[in-house]
C-alpha positions as CSV (number, residue, x, y, z in Angstrom):
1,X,-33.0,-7.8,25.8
2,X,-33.7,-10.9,23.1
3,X,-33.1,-14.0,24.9
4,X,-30.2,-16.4,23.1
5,X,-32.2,-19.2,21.5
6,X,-31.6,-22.4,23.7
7,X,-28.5,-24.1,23.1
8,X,-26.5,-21.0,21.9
9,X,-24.4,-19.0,23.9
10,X,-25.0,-15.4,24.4
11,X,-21.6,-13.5,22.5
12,X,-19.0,-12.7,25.0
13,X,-17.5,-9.5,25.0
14,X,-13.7,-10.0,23.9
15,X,-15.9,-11.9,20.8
16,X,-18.0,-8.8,20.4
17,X,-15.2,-6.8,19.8
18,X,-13.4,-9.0,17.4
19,X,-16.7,-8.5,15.1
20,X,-16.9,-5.0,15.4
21,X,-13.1,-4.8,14.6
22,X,-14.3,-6.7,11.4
23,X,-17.0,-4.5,10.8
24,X,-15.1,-1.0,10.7
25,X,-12.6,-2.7,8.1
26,X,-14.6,-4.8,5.6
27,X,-16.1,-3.5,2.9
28,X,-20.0,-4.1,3.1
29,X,-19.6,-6.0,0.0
30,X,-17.6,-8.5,1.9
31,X,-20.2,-9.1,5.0
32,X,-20.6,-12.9,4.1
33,X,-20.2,-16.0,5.5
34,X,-17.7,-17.0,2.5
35,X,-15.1,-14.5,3.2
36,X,-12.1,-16.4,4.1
37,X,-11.7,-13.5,6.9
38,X,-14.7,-14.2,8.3
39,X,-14.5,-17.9,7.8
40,X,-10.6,-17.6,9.8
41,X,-11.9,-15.4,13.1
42,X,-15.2,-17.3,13.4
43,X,-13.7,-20.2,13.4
44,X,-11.1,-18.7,16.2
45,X,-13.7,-17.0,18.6
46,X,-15.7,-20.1,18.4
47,X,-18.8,-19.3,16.2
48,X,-19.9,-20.4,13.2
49,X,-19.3,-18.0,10.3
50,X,-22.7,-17.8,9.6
51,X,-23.7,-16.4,12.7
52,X,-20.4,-13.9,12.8
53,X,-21.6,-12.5,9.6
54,X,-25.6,-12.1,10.8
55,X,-23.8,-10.1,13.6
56,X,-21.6,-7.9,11.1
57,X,-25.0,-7.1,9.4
58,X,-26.7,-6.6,12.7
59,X,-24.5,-3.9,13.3
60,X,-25.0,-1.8,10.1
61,X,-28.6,-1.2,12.0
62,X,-26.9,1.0,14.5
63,X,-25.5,3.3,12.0
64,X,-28.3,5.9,11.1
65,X,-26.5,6.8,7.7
66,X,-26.5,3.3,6.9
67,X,-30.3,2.6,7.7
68,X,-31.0,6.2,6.3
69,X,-30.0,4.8,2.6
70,X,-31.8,1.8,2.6
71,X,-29.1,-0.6,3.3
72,X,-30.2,-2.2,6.6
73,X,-29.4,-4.7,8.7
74,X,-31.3,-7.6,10.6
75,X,-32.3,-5.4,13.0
76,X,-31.7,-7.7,15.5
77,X,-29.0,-6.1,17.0
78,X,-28.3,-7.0,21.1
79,X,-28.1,-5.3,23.9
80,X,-24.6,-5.7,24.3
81,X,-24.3,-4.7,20.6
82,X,-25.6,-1.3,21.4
83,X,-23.7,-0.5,24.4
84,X,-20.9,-1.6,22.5
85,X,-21.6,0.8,20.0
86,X,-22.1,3.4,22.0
87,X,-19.0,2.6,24.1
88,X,-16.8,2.9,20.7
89,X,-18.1,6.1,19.7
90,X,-17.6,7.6,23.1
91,X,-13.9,6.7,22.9
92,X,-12.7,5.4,19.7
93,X,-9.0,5.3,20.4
94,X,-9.5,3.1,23.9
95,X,-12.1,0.9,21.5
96,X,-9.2,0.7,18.9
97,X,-6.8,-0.7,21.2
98,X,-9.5,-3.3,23.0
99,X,-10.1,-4.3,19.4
100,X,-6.7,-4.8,18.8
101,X,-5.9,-6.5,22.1
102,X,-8.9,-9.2,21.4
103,X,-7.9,-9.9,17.9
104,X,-4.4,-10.8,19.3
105,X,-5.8,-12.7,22.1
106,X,-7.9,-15.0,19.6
107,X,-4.4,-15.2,17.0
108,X,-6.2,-12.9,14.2
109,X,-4.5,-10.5,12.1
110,X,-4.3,-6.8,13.8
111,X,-4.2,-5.6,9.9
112,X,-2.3,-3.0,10.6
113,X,-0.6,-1.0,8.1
114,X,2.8,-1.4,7.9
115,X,3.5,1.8,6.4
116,X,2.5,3.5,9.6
117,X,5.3,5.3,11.8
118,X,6.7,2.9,14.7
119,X,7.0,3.8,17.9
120,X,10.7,5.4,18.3
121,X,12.6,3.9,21.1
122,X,11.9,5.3,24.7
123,X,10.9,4.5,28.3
124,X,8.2,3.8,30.5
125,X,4.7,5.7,29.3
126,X,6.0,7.7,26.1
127,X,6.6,4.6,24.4
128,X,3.4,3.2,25.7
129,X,1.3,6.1,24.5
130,X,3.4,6.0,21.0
131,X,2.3,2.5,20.4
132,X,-1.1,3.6,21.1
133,X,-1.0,6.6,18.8
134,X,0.0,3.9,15.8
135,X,-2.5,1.3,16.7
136,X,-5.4,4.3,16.5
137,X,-3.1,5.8,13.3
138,X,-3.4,2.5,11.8
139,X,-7.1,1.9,12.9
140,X,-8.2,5.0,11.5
141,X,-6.8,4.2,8.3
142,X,-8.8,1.0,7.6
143,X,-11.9,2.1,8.5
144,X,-11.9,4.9,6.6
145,X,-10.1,3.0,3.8
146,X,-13.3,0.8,4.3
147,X,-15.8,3.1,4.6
148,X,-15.2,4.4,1.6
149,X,-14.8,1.3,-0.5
150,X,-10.9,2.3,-1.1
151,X,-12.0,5.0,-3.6
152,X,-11.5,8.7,-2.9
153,X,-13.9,10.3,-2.2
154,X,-13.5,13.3,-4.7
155,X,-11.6,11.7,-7.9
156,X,-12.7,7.5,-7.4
157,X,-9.1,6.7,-7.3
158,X,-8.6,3.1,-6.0
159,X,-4.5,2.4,-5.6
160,X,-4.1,2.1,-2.4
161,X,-0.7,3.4,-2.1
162,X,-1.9,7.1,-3.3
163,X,-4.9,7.1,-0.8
164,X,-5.0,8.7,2.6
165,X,-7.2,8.9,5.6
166,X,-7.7,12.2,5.9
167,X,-8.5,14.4,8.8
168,X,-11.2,16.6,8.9
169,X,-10.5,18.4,11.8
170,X,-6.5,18.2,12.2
171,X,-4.9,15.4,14.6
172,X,-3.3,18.6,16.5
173,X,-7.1,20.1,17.1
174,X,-8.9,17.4,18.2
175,X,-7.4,14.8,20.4
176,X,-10.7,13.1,21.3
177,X,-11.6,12.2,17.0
178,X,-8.6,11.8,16.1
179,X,-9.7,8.2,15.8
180,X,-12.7,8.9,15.0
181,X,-13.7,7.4,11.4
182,X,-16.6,10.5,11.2
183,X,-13.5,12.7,11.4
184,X,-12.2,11.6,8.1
185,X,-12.2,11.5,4.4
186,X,-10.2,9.1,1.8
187,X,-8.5,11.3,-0.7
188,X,-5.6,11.0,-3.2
189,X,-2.5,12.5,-2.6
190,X,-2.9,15.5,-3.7
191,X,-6.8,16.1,-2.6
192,X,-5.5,15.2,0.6
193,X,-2.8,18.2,0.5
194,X,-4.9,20.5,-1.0
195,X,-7.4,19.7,1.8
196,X,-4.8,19.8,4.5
197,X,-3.8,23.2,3.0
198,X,-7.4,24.4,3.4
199,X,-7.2,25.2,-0.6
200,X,-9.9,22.7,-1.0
201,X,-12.9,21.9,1.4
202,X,-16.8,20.2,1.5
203,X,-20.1,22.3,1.7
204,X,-22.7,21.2,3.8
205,X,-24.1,19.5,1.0
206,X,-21.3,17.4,0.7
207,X,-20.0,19.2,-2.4
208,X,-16.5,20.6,-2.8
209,X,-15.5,23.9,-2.5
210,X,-12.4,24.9,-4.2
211,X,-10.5,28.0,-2.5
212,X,-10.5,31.4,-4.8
213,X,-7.0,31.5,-4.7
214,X,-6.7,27.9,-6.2
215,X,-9.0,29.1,-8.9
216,X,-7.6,31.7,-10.1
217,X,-3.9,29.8,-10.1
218,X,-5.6,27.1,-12.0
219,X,-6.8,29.2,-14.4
220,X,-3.5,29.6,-16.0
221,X,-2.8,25.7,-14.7
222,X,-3.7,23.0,-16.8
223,X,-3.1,20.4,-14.4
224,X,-4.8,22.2,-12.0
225,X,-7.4,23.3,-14.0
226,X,-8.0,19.6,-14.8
227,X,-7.2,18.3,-11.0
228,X,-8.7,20.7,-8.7
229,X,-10.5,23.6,-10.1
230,X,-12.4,20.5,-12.6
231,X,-14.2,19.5,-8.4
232,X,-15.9,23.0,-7.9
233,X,-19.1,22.3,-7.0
234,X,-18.6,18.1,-7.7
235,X,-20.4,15.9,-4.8
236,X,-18.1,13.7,-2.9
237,X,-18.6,9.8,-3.0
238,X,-19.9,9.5,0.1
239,X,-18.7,6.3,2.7
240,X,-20.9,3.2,3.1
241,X,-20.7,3.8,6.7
242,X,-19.4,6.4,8.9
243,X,-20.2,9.2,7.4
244,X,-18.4,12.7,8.0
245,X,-19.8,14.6,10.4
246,X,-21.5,18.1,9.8
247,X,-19.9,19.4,12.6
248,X,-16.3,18.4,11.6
249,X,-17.0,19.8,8.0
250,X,-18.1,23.4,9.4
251,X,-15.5,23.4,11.6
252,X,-12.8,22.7,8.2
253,X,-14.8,24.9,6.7
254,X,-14.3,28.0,9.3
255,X,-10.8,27.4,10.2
256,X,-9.2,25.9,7.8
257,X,-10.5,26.8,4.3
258,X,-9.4,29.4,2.9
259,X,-12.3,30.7,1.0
């Protein structure tokens, strides 16, 4: 473990989290020290924000799709960095809520969306876990907005509003991913349906695959012709970080495509 240069304090965890709830959201093109966001919770957790953005850097290093296309970080990445990284993959919905939990300890913004479902009223632990499910919905959400730059992934659309996190393998399936970034694409509203449909799906190759049925509809369908039937065999714009999971796509791809 690197020793903390003397007279700076090794990063505490509750601060830890708080930059790794800023790494799954921002944009890699916002990592800098200038970004009013970073600027606002270094300036709460008690860091400057030039070290807060070394350590949002620091912890593109631990993704191996991010260091497997060149864009890496410092490689200077702690101890306590990797364990954390390790923890949040081994559990992404507990990591969501710490994240959240430390962000409202230090006064930051939770951005969560406000679009997503509130918890209905109710008692005791079904209201508790229904808060959960929304602060993982809403997690889920930004980092896959994120991840992808807020461009779907098939047609590059970039209004928010028409863009969802999309499951790869559906919520009902999988409870463990379901907040699981690797577990999800960013498509328009109707990718997303046709997706969720199984009329739609991605090769191993990251390609899309376009159900027979949907092809042959489309072929009398100029709107689908030009929509969905246009992505046969188009690569997918794949995520800055977080990238889907091969295991996720063959899974879609056996059980919910229909071919």
């Amino acid at each position: 473990m690197r020793e903390p240069s003397p007279g700076r304090s090794p990063w505490r965890r509750d601060q830890l989290l708080v930059a790794f709830a800023l790494y799954c959201r921002l944009p890699f093109g916002r990592l800098h020290q200038r970004n009013p966001e970073i600027i606002e919770a270094a300036q709460a957790i008690g860091r400057s924000p030039s070290a807060l953005a070394m350590k949002l850097v620091n912890l593109a290093s631990l993704d191996p799709e991010v260091t497997r296309t060149g864009r890496k970080g410092l490689k200077s990445s702690s101890v306590n960095d990797r364990a954390l990284w390790r923890e949040m993959h081994d559990d992404w919905e507990r990591f969501a809520a710490e994240c959240r939990s430390a962000l409202t300890a230090f006064g930051l913004s939770t951005n969560e969306d406000s679009a997503s479902p509130q918890p209905a009223p109710g008692l005791g632990e079904d209201r508790l876990a229904m808060g959960v499910t929304r602060v993982g919905q809403s997690f889920f959400r930004s980092t896959v907005l994120s991840a992808y730059g807020g461009r779907c992934c098939v047609t590059g659309l970039s209004v928010s509003s028409l863009l969802t996190a999309s499951h790869i393998v559906p919520w009902r399936d999988d409870p463990h991913n379901r907040v699981n970034p690797r577990n999800g694409l960013l498509l328009c509203a109707l990718h997303d349906r046709a997706f969720d449909a199984g009329l739609m799906t991605v090769a191993e190759d990251f390609t899309v695959l376009v159900s027979e049925a949907m092809l042959s509809v489309a072929a009398a369908d100029p709107f689908l012709a030009s929509t969905l039937a246009a992505c046969q065999g188009e690569p997918i714009r794949l995520p800055d970080k977080f990238w889907p999971a091969g295991d996720f796509l063959a899974y879609h791809r056996q059980h919910i495509f229909r071919g």
